[in-house]
N, C-alpha and C positions, 0 to 999 in steps of 0.2 A: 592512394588516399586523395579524397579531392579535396579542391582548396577549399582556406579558413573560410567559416560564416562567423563575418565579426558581429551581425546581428544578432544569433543565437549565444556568443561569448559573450554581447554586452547583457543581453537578460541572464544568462547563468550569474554572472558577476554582479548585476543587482539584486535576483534571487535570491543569494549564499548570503546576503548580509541580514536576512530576516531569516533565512532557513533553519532555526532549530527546530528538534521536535515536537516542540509544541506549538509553535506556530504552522509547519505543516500539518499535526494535528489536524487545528480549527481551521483550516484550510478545509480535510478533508470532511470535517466535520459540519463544513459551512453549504455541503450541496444535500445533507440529510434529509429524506424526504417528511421527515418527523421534527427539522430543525426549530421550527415555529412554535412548536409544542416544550419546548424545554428553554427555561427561562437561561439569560444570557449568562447572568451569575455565574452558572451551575455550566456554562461550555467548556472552562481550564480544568474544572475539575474531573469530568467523565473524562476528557483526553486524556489526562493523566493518570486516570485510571485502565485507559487503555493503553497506554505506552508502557505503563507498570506492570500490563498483564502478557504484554509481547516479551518481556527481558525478561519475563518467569517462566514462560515459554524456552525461552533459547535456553534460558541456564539448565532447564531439565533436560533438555536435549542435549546441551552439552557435557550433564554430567553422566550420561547414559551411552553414548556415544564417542568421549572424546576428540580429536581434531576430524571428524570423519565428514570430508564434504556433506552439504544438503544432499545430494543426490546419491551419492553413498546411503546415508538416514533412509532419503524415501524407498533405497532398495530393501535395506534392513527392516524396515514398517511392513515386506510386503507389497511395495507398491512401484507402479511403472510409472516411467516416465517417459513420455515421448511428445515429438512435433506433430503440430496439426496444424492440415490447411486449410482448416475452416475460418469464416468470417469473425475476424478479434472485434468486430462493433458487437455492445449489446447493449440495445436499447439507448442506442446514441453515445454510451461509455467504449474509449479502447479497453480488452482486456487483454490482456498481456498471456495471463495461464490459468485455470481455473484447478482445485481440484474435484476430481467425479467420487461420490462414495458409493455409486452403485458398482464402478469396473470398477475401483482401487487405484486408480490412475490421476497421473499430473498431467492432464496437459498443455503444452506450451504454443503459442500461436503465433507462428512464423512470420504473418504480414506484419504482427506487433514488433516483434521482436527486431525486421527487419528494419522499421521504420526509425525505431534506437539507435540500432546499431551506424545506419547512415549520419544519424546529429551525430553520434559520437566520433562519426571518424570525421568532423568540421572542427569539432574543438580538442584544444588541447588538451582534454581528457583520454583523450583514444589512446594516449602516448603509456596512461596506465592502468588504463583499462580494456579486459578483452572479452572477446564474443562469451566466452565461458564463465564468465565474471556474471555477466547477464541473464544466464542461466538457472546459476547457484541463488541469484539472488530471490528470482523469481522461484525456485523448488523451494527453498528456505521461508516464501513469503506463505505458499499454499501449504508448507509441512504447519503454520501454525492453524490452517482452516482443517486439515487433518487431524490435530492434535481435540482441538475445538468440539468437531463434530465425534468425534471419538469418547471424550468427555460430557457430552451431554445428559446421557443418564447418571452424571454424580453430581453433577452443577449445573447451573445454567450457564448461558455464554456472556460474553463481556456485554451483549447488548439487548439480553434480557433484564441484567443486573441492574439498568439503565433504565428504564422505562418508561415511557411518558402517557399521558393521559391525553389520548386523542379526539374521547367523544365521551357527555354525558349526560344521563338521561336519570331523572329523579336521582337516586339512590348509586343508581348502574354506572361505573366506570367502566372505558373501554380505555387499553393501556396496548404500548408497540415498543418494542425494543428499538435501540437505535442501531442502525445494522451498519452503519459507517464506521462507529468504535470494534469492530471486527476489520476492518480493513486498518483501522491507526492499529490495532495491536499485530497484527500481521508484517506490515512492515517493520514497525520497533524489532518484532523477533526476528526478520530478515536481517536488520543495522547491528542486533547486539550477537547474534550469529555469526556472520561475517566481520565484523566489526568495522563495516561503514561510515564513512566521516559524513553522510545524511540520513534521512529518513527515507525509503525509494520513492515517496512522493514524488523529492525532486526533478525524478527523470520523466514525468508525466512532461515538463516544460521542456524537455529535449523530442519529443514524439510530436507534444502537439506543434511544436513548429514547424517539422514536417507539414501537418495538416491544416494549419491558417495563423500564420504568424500574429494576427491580430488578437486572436484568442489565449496564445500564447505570454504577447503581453499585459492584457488582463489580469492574466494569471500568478506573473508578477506583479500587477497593482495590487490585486484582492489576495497574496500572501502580506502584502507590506502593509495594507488597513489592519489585518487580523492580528501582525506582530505586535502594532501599537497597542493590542490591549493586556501584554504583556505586562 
């Protein structure tokens, strides 16, 4: 293990004091590319309609499955799950796993995962958390986009339910789901899955310090603006 990064401690420890779900929510709701479209009022509410739709997620899972690891489930679904060494950048986002519905597969992306894994072994989390932990949380995060896209012909998804109105013309709306409330219920279903003491947002500020500490602490300021409107 190498030695502590008190930098990375001192931001997790500022972090965790706005970290609830709803504030990483409007975090992740705050880089939406349709954010501008949807009045500010209405931001606690669609989060919480996607945090609401991620723990209905897990509980179906969990009542269909019992204590069966994530990765148990996505065998039981049918589905693979494996390492990839393709590039975790898309489109300037780390990603961590994606799930594919053409092969039926999870896959997990090693440069991501790696980059975690190293913050984690700086703080004093590594002591109880393990590589595997890491994993579970990420299959757990992509079994709710499988669940999602699986369900599309009976419902729509959390962020078509959502909609904004992006352009109009006399009479004619043109309307976008918010595709970020897919990611806030995603995670929800990984926390209340596993039963997580955050939302896996979190660990976005353990990678990116990896990748430019200054960014990192932004990251903590622009969760601590958005708790305030708690």
């Amino acid at each position: 293990m190498t030695a502590a990064d008190p930098g990375l401690a001192e931001l997790l420890n500022a972090a965790s004091r706005y970290a609830t779900p709803e504030a990483l929510g409007l975090l992740i709701l705050s880089s939406d590319p349709q954010i501008r479209h949807l009045q500010t009022a209405n931001h606690l509410e669609v989060v919480r309609s996607a945090l609401a739709e991620g723990r209905r997620i897990a509980a179906d899972l969990r009542s269909r499955f019992g204590d069966t690891p994530p990765d148990g489930i996505a065998r039981a679904l049918g589905l693979t799950v494996r390492e990839s060494t393709g590039d975790p950048i898309r489109g300037g986002v780390l990603v961590y796993a994606e799930y594919c519905e053409k092969t039926s597969e999870i896959l997990l992306f090693r440069e991501a995962l790696r980059l975690l894994w190293t913050g984690l072994e700086n703080v004093t989390a590594a002591h109880s958390f393990k590589a595997t932990d890491l994993v579970q949380m990420f299959v757990a995060h992509e079994l709710y986009h499988y669940v999602e896209v699986a369900a599309k012909q009976h419902r729509s998804t959390i962020a078509r339910r959502h909609c904004v109105t992006v352009a109009k013309l006399g009479a004619w709306r043109w309307h976008s789901g918010l595709v970020s409330l897919g990611e806030i219920a995603a995670g929800s279903c990984a926390q209340e899955l596993l039963g997580l003491d955050c939302h896996p947002k979190m660990f976005d500020l353990i990678a990116l310090h990896q990748l430019d500490v200054a960014a990192a602490r932004a990251m903590v300021t622009a969760l601590g603006e958005v708790a305030q409107r708690l």
